[in-house]
C-alpha positions in Angstrom: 114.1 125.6 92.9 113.9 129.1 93.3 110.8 131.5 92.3 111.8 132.7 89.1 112.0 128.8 88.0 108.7 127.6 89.8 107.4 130.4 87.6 108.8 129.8 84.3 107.3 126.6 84.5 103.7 127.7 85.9 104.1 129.5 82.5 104.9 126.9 80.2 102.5 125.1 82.4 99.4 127.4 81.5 100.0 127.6 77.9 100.1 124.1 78.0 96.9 124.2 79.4 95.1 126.7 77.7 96.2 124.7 74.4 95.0 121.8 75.7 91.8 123.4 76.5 91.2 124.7 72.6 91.2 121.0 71.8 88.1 120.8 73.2 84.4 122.0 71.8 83.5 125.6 72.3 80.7 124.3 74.7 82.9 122.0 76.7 83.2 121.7 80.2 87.0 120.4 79.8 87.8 123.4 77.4 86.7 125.7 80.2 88.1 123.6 83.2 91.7 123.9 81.1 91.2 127.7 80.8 90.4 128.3 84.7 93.5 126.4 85.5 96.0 127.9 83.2 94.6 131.7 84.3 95.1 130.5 87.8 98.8 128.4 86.9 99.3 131.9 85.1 98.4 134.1 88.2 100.4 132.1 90.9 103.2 132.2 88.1 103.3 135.8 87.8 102.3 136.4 91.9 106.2 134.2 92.3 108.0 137.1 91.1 106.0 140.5 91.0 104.1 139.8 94.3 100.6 140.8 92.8 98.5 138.2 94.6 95.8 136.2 93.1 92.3 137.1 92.5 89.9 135.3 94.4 88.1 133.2 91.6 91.4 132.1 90.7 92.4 130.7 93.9 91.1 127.6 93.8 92.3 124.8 91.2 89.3 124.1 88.8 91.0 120.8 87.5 91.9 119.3 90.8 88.9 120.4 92.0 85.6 118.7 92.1 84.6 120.1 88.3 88.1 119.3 87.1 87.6 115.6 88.4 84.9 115.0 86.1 87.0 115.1 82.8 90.0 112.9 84.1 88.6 110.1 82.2 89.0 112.6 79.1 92.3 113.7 79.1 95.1 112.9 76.7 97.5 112.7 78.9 97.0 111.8 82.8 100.6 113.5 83.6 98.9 116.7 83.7 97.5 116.4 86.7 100.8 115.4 88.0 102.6 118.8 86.8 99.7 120.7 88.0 99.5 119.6 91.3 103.1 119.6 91.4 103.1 123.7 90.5 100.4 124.4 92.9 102.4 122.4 95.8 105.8 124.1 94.4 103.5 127.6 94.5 102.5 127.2 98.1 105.9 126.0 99.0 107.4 129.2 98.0 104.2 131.3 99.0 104.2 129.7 102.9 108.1 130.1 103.7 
């Protein structure tokens, strides 16, 4: 895959994740654990093909991290942490060669 691809899917990928995250209480750690990941999905997205960077609270990712691990029990679906740990690897692929 090439960067323009990786990034159309980090951006599907965040809006995925940000909707995901407004299914979940105001108040709720897994509604803001969803909306850190998709800005940072959304960052490394947009860093593929304009070369802006990423800001440095978005570098690392909040639902594979340590946070993020507490509310795998709660997720719908489990295959999201697949495609976000695929994008991130896909990301730093791209970003290391």
């Amino acid at each position: 895959m090439n960067k323009i691809e990786i990034s159309n899917i980090g951006f599907d990928l965040a809006k995925e994740l940000s909707q995901l995250g407004e299914t979940f209480h105001i108040k709720a750690d897994a509604r803001d654990i969803f909306l850190y990941e998709s800005a940072t999905v959304e960052q490394e997205a947009k860093d593929l093909i304009e070369n802006t960077g990423v800001k440095e609270h978005l570098k690392e990712s909040t639902l594979l991290g340590k946070w993020g691990q507490s509310i795998h029990h709660q997720l719908p679906d489990k295959d999201i942490i697949n495609k976000v740990k695929g994008f991130h690897d896909s990301y730093q692929q791209v970003k290391n060669t």
